[in-house]
Every structure is written in structure tokens, then in C-alpha cells.
C-alpha positions as CSV (number, residue, x, y, z in Angstrom):
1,X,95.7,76.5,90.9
2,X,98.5,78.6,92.5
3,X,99.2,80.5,95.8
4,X,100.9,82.8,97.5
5,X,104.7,82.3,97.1
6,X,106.3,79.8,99.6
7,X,103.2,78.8,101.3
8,X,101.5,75.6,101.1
9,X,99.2,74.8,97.8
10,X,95.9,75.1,97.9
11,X,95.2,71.3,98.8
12,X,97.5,71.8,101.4
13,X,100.6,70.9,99.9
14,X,103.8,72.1,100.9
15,X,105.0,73.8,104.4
16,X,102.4,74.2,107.0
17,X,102.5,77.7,107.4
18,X,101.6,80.6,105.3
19,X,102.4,84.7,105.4
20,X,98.7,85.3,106.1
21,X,95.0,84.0,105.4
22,X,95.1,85.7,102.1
23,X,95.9,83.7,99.0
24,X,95.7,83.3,95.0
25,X,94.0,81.0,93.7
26,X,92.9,80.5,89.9
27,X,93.5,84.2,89.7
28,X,91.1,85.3,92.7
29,X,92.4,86.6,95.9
30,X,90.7,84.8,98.5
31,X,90.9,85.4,102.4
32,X,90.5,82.2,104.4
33,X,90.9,78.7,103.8
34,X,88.8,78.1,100.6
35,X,88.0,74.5,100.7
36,X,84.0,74.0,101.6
37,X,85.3,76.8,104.5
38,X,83.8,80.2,105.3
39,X,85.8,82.9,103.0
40,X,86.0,86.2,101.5
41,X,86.8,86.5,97.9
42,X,88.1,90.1,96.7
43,X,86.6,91.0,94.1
44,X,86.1,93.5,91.5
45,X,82.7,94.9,92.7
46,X,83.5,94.3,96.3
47,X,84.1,91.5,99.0
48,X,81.9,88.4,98.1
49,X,81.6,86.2,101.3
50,X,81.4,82.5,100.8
51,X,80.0,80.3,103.0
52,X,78.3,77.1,103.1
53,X,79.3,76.3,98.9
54,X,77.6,79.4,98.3
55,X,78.3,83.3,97.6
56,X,76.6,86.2,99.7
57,X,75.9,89.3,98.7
58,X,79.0,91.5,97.8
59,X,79.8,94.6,100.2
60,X,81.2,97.0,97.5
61,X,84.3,98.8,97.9
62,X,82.7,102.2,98.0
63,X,81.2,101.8,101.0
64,X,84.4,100.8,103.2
65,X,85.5,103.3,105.0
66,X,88.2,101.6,106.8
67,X,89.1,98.1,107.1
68,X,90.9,95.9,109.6
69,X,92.0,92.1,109.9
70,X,91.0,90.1,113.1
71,X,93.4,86.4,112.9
72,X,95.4,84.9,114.8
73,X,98.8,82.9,114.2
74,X,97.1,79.2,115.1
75,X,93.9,78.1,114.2
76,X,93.4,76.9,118.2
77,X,94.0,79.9,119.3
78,X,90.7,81.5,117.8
79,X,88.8,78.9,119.3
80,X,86.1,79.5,121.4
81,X,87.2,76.4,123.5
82,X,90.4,78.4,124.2
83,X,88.6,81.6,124.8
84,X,86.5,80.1,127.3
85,X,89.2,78.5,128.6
86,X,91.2,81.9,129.6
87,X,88.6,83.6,129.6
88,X,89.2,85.7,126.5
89,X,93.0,86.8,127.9
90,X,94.9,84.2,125.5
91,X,92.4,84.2,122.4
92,X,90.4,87.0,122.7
93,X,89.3,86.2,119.3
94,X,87.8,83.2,120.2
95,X,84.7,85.0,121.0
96,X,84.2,85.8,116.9
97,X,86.9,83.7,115.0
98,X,89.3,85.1,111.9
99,X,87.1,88.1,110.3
100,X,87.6,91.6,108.7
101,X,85.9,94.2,110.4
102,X,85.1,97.5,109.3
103,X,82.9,100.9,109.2
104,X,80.9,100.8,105.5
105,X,78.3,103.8,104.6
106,X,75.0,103.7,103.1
107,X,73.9,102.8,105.5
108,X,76.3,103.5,107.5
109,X,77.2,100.3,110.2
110,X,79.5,97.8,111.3
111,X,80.4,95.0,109.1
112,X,82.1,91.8,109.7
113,X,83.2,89.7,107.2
114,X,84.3,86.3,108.7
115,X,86.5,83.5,107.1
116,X,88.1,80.1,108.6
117,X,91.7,79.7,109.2
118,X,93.4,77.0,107.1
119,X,93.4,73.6,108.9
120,X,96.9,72.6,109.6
121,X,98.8,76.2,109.2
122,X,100.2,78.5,110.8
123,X,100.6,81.7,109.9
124,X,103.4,84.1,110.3
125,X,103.0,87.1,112.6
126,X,104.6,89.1,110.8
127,X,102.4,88.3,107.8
128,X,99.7,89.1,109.6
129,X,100.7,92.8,110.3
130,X,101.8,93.6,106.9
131,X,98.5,92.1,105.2
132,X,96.7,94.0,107.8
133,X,98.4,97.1,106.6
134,X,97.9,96.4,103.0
135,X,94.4,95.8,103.7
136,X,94.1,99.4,105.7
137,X,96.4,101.3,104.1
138,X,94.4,100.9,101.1
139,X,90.9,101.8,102.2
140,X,92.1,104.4,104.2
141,X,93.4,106.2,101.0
142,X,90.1,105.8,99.4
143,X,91.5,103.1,97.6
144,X,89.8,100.3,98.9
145,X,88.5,99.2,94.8
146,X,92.4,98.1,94.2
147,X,92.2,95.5,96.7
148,X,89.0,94.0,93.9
149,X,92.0,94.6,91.0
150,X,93.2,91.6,89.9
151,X,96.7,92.8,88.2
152,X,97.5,95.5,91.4
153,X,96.9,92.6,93.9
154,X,99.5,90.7,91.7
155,X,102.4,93.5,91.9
156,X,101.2,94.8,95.8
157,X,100.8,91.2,97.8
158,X,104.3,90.0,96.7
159,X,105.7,93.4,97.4
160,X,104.2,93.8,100.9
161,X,103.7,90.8,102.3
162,X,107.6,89.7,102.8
163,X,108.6,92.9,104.7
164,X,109.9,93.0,107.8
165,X,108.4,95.8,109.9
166,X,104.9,97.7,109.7
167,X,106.7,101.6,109.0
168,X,108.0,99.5,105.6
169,X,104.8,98.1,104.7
170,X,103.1,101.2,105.3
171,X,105.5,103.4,103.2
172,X,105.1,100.4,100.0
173,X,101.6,100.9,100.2
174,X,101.5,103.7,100.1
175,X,103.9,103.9,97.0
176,X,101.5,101.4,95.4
177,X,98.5,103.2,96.3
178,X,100.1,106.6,94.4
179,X,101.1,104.8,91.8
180,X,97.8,103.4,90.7
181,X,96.6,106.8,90.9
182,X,98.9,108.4,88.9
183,X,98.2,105.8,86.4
184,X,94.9,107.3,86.1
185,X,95.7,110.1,86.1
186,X,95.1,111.3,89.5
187,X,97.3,113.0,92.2
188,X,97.5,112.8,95.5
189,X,94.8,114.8,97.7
């Protein structure tokens, strides 16, 4: 098994933090902490949440039409106990935990893919923006199928996720995104 780069293994060796929720493991990109835990695997046909030891049915990447990540740095702080507690100022995420949330068509609606944060990590803030602008970035472009591809997951995650400011991650994304394309042949819109 293997993970993202400096963060903890997935048995929870290693430092307690991580860049993000996102991580690698036997060659899946998976979004939460995977152990018996509510996740999201990324996946070729789409996202596949797991929950319960069990997949549900994949969402496909054609019907995103924009995507957006909903986590917070500590796992406490998405508590409901703490959102209760402040009454939603401090963890207004509380009220719904870590999930993705986007627009999807046919039909189109809301969608909310939840996942758990990993027990005993933290994660970076600034992990957190730049995944989340991987993640949108992406589907924005009409892209949102790359995030399901194995290899460009491989070359974009270890490009992205160690970069300093949003305006950086956005333009690498973007660079990524054009490149896939113009491996197929496409060109820009």
C-alpha cells in the first residue's frame, strides 16, 4: 500500500498530518479515511462512495457539473458536538461532516458525497485549498473524467498538492487539464 508523499501510511504510520483527505492507496485515489470509514473512491466510471464495507452506486463524471470540497483542518472541528457548541460559527461543518458537494445533470440536483476524516490527522490548510482547486478546476473544464484516470492523478496530485498559493494551483491545473487534451488530440474551447 502507498500514499500520498510525506503523509502518514495508510495504517496510520508516520506524521499525523496529511496535505488533504485525498490519498493513494493500492493504486486508487481515495477521499477520506479508508479504513471501515465512509469514503469516496475516484474512479474510472465516476465517484464510488463507500460506506459501511460496502460500495454505492457510482455518480459518473459526466454528470458533474462543478465540484467542491467541504473539510476541515481537525477532525473535532467537523463535529456536530462542536457545531452545537458555537452554534455553527466555529465548525459550521459540523452540521454535515467532510463531503464533496456538487451540481450533477440528468437529473439534474444536488449531490453530496460524504467521507470521514482520518482519525488522528490533521490536515494542512493549505492542502486543502489546492485539492479543492484540483478537484474544481478540473470539472469546471469539462474535465471532471481525469480525476477517474489513474496515470493523470499520478502526475497532477504530486504537482498540485505542494503549492503554496491557490493563483499557482489554479494556473498547474490548468496546464494539466490542456495537456491531457492535447494528448487527445483536442484544443482548448
Amino acid at each position: 500500500m502507498d500514499t500520498l508523499p510525506n503523509g502518514p501510511g495508510p495504517d496510520g504510520d508516520g506524521p499525523g498530518h496529511l496535505p488533504g483527505p485525498l490519498v493513494r492507496v493500492d493504486g486508487r485515489w481515495l477521499l477520506g479515511d479508508h479504513r471501515d470509514r465512509a469514503h469516496l473512491e475516484f474512479a474510472p466510471g465516476g465517484i464510488v462512495p463507500h460506506a459501511d464495507g460496502r460500495a454505492g452506486e457510482v455518480v459518473p463524471w459526466a454528470r458533474f457539473m462543478d465540484l467542491g470540497l467541504h473539510v476541515t483542518t481537525h477532525r473535532w472541528m467537523g463535529s456536530r458536538r462542536t457545531a452545537v457548541l458555537s452554534l455553527g460559527q466555529m465548525a459550521p461543518l459540523g452540521l454535515t461532516g467532510p463531503h464533496l458537494a456538487a451540481t450533477v445533470r440528468h437529473p439534474y440536483t444536488y449531490w453530496t458525497g460524504r467521507f470521514s476524516h482520518h482519525r488522528g490527522v490533521q490536515y494542512a490548510p493549505r492542502g486543502l485549498v489546492t485539492l479543492g482547486v484540483l478537484l474544481g478546476v478540473t470539472v469546471d473544464a469539462g474535465e471532471a473524467a481525469l480525476l477517474g484516470d489513474r496515470a493523470w492523478m499520478d502526475e497532477a496530485v504530486p504537482a498540485v498538492l505542494p503549492l503554496r498559493r491557490e493563483g499557482e494551483a489554479r494556473a498547474a491545473v490548468t496546464k494539466l487539464v490542456a495537456g491531457a487534451r492535447a494528448s487527445r488530440g483536442l484544443h482548448e474551447p
